[in-house]
C-alpha positions as CSV (number, residue, x, y, z in Angstrom):
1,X,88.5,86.4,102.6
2,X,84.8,86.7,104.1
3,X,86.6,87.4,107.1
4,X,87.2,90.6,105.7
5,X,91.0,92.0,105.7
6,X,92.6,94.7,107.7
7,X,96.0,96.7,108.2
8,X,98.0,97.7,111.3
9,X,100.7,100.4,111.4
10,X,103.4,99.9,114.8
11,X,104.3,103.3,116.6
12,X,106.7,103.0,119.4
13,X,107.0,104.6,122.4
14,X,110.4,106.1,124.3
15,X,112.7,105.1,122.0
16,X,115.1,106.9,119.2
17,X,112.1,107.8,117.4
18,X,110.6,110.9,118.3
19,X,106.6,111.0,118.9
20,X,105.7,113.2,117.2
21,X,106.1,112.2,113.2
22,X,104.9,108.8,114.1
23,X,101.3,110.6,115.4
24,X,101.3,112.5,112.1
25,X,102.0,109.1,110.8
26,X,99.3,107.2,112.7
27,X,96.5,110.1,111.8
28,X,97.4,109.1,108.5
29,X,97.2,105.7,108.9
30,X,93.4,106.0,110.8
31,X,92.5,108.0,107.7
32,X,93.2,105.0,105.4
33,X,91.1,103.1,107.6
34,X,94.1,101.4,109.7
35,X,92.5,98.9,112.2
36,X,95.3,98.3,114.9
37,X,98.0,99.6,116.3
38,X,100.7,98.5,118.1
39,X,103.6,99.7,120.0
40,X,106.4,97.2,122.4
41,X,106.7,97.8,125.9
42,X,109.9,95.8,126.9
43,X,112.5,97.3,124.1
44,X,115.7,96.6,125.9
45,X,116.9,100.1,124.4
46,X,113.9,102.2,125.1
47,X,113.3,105.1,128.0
48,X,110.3,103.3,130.0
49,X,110.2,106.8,132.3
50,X,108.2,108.1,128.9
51,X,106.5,105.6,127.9
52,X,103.3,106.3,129.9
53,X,102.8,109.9,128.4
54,X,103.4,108.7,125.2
55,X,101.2,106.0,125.1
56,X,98.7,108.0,126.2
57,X,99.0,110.3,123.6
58,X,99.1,107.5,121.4
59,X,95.5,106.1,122.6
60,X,94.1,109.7,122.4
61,X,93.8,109.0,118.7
62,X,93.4,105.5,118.6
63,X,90.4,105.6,120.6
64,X,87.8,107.8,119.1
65,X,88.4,106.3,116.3
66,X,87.8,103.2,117.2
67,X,90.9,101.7,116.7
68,X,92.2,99.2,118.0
69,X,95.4,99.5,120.6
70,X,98.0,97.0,121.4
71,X,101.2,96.6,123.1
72,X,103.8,93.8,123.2
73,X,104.7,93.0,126.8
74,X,106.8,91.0,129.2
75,X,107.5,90.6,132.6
76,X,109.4,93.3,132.1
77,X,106.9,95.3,131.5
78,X,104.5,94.4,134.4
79,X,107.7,95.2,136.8
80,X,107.9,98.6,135.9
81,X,104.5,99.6,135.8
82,X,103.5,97.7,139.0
83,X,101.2,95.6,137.0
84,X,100.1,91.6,137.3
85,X,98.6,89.1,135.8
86,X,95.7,89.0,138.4
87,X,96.1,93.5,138.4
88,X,96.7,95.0,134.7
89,X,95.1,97.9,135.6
90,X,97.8,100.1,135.0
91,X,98.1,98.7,131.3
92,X,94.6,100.0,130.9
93,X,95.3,103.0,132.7
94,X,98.0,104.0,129.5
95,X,95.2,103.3,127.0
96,X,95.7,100.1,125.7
97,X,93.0,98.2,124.6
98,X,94.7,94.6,124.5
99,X,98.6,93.1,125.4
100,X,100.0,90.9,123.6
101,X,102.2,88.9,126.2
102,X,105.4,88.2,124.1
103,X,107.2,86.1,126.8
104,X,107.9,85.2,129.9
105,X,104.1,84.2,131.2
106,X,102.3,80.3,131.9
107,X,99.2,79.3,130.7
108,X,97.6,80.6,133.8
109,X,98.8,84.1,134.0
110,X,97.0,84.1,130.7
111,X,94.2,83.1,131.8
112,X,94.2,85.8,134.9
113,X,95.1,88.6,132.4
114,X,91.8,87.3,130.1
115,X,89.7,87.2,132.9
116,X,90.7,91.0,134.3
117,X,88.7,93.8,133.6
118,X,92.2,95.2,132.1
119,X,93.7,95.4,128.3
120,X,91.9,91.8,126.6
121,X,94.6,89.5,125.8
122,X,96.3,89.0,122.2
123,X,98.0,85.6,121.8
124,X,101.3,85.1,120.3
125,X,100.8,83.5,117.2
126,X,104.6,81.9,117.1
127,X,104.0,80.6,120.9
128,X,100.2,79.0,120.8
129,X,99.9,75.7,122.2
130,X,96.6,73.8,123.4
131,X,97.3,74.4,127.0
132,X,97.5,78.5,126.1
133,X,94.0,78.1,123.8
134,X,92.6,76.4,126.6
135,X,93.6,78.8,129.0
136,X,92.4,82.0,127.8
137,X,89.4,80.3,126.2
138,X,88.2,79.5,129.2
139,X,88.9,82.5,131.1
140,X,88.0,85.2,128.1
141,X,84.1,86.4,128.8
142,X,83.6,85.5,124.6
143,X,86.2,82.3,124.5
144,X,88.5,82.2,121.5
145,X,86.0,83.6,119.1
146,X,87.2,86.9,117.6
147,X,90.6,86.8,119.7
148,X,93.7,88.1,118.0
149,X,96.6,86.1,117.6
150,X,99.7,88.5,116.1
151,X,103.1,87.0,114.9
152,X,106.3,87.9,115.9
153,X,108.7,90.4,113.7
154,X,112.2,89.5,113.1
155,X,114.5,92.6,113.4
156,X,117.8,90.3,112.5
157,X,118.2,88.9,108.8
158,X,118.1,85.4,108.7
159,X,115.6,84.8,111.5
160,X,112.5,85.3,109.9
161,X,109.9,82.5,109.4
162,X,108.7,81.1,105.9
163,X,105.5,81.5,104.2
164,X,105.0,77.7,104.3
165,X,105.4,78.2,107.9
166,X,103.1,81.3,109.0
167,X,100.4,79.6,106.8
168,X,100.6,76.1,108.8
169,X,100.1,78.2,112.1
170,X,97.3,80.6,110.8
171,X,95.3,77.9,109.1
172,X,95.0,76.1,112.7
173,X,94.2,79.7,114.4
174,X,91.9,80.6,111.6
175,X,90.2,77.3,112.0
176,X,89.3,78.4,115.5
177,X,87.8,81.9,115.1
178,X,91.0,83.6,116.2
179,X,92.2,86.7,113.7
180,X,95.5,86.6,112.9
181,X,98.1,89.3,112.0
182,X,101.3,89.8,110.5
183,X,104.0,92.0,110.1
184,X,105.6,93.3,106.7
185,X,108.9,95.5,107.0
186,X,108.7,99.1,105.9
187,X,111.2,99.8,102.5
188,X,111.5,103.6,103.8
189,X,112.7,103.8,107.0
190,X,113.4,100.7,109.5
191,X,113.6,100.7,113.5
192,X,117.1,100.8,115.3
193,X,119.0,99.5,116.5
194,X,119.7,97.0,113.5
195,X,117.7,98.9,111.0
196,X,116.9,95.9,108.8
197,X,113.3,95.5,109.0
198,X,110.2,94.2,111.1
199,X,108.7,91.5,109.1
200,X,107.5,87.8,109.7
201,X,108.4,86.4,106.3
202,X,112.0,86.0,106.4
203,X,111.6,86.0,102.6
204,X,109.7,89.2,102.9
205,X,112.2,91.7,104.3
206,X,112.7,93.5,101.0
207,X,109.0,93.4,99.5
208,X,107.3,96.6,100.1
209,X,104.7,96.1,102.4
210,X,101.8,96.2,100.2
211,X,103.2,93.5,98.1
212,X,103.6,91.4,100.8
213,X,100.2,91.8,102.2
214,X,99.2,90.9,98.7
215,X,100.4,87.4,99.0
216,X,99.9,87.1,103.2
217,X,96.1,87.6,101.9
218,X,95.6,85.6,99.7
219,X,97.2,82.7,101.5
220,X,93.8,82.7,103.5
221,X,95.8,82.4,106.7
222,X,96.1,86.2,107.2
223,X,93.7,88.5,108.6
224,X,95.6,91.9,109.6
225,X,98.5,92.9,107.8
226,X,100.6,95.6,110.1
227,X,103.8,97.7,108.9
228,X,106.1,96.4,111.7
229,X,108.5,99.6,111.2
230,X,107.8,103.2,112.2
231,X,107.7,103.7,108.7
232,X,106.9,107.3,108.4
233,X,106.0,106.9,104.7
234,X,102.0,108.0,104.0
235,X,102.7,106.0,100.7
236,X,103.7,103.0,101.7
237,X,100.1,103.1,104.3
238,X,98.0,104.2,101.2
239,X,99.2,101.1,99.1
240,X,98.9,98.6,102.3
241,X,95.3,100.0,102.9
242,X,94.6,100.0,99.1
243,X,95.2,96.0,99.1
244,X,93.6,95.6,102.5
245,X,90.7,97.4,100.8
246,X,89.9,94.9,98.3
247,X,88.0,91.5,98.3
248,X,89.7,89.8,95.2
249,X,93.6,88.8,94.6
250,X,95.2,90.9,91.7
251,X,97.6,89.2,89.6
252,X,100.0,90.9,87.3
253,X,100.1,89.3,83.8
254,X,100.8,89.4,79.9
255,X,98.7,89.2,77.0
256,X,100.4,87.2,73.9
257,X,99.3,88.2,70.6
258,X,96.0,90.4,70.0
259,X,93.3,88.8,72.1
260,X,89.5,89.0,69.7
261,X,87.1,91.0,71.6
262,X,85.4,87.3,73.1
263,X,88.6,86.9,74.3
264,X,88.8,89.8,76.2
265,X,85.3,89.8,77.8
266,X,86.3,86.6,79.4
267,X,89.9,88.0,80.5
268,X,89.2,91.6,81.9
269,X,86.5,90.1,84.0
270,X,86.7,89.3,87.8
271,X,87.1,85.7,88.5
272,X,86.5,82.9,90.5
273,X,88.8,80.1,91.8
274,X,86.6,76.7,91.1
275,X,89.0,74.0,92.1
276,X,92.7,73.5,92.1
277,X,92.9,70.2,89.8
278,X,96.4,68.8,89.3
279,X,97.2,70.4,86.1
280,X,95.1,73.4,85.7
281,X,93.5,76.5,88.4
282,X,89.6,76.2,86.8
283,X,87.5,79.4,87.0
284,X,84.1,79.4,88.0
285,X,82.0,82.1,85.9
286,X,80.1,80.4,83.5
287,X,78.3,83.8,82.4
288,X,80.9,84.7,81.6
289,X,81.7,81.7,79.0
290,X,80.8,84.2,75.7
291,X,77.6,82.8,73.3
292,X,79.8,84.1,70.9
293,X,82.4,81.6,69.1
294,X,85.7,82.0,70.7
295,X,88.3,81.1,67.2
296,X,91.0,79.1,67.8
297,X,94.1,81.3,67.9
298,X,97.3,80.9,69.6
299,X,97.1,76.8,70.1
300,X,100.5,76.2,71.2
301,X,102.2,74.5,74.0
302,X,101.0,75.4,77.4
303,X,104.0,76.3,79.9
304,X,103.3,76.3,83.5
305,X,101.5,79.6,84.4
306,X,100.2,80.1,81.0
307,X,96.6,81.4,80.8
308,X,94.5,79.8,78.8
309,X,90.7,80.0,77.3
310,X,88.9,77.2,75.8
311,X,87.9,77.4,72.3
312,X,84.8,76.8,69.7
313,X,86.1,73.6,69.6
314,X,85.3,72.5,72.7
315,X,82.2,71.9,73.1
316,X,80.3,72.7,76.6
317,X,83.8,74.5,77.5
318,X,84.1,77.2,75.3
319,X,84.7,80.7,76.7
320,X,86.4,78.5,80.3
321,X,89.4,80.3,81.5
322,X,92.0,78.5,83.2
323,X,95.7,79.2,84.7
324,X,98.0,75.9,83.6
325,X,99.8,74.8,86.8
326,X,102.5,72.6,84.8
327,X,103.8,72.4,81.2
328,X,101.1,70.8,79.3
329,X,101.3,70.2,75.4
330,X,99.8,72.4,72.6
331,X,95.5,71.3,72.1
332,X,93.7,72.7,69.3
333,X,91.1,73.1,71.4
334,X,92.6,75.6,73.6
335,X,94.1,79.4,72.9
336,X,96.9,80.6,74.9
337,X,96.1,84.4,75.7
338,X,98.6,84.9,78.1
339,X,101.2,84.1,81.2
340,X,101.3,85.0,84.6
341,X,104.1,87.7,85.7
342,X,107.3,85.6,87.1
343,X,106.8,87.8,89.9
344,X,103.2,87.2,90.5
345,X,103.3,83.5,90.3
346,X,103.3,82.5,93.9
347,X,99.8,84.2,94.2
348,X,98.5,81.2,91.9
349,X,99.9,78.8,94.1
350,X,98.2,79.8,96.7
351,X,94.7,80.2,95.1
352,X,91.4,78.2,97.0
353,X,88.5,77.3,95.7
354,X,86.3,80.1,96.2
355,X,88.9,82.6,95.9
356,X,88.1,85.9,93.7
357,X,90.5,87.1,90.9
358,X,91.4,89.3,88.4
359,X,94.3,89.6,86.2
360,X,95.9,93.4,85.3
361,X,97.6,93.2,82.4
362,X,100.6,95.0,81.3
């Protein structure tokens, strides 16, 4: 998370849609400190004859605000605006700050795009292979380093990738100094003409896109998280921008029984991920292992997901927090002070060492 996260809102552009909610929408959006924004420029059902004006438009407040501008493109794309890969001056002639070629191009006409003057060139995080790295990080004046590399989104139900499948890709893209982004489908109002959602995650498509920014953050394989519908909804950008906001993973969770106040110094402070060991998540705050005696309290059997503090009776570990990744057996030694929401589980899955924490509990 040093890489620092970030949220995208998509507008488009001569399509059913009309312009001008989605620029009340993006204003709201670059209020809340929105990074990137996208629009597509090869919707089989849009009106291409306004697309120029309204991108235009678009890029008129994307651009003194400093953010960032992208479009989705094909060949499609290029044909009607005259445009190739060696000439993409009439891409930067509608605003755009970056393309992201979706399909349709070689290796090479990458490389011509990255090394025009035009739009720079976003990579398509479901289509990299080594040829396409090499390419454009040969050609790109700055290489690969700080190069964006955006998923696709999924408008029909079933289609969608997995989590286990997004993080594989972003880890390798991430490894490189390439930013990577996702897409999280809007719960208030979804793009035609299928209306089912913009997301990545297949698994995704009804989680409100906060939520699913919380997870596609802390899998560490996610930079950018961008509402792939022209959602409309300022409350559904607050809440993104709200998680994108924060440098720690919070995790929903119940208390059992009446913690002591030791207990609760150690509980309702921010954490650190130490190490994933096979059995337990360890925490990493050792000032915050209380001086004071921690009584034993609550020593029953550990089910996966419980959270646990170590007790007076062990010695050198007293005050040590730790999430229990399997069912382990009742230890005098070791209170159980609460569980993990069902909900909220997958997020302590996905913990790292060096990841920061905190549980809210309700």
């Amino acid at each position: 998370m040093s890489r620092g996260r970030r949220f995208g809102v998509c507008v488009y552009v001569g399509t059913e849609v009309a312009l001008e909610p989605q620029i009340t929408y993006l204003d709201a959006a670059i209020t809340h400190g929105c990074a990137l924004v996208m629009t597509s420029l090869h919707l089989p059902e849009m009106d291409m004859a306004r697309a120029p004006v309204e991108c235009r438009a678009i890029a008129a407040r994307t651009r003194p605000a400093g953010v960032t501008f992208i479009a989705d493109v094909s060949p499609v794309t290029f044909a009607h605006l005259g445009a190739s890969p060696a000439n993409t001056t009439p891409l930067a002639d509608l605003g755009l700050d970056a393309v992201r070629p979706d399909y349709g191009f070689e290796a090479a006409e990458l490389a011509a795009m990255a090394r025009g003057p035009g739009p720079a060139v976003v990579l398509n995080a479901a289509d990299v292979t080594d040829e396409r790295l090499d390419a454009v990080s040969a050609a790109a004046p700055q290489g690969l380093a700080g190069t964006w590399a955006i998923h696709n989104y999924y408008p029909r139900p079933e289609t969608g990738i997995s989590l286990d499948t997004c993080i594989e890709r972003g880890r390798r893209l991430t490894a490189l100094d390439i930013r990577v982004a996702a897409f999280a489908a809007s719960q208030h109002a979804r793009r035609g003409p299928v209306h089912e959602g913009l997301p990545t995650i297949e698994d995704f498509r009804g989680l409100p896109p906060a939520r699913a920014a919380e997870i596609l953050f802390a899998s560490g394989a996610i930079d950018a998280v961008m509402i792939g519908d022209p959602s409309l909804d300022t409350g559904e950008v607050s809440d993104l921008a709200a998680v994108a906001g924060r440098d720690e993973i919070v995790i929903r969770a119940r208390r059992h029984g009446e913690p002591s106040r030791e207990e609760l110094a150690v509980m309702d402070e921010p954490l650190t991920c130490w190490a994933v060991a096979q059995y337990l998540v360890r925490t990493g705050n050792p000032a915050l292992r209380t001086a004071a005696a921690i009584a034993p309290r609550n020593t029953d059997a550990r089910p996966a997901y419980s959270i646990t503090i170590d007790n007076a009776r062990y010695p050198r570990f007293a005050g040590t927090l730790h999430v229990v990744r399997r069912d382990l057996p009742a230890d005098p030694r070791v209170n159980v002070v609460g569980s993990v929401d069902p909900a909220d589980r997958l997020l302590i899955d996905l913990l790292q060492p060096g990841n920061r924490f905190r549980f809210v509990w309700g």
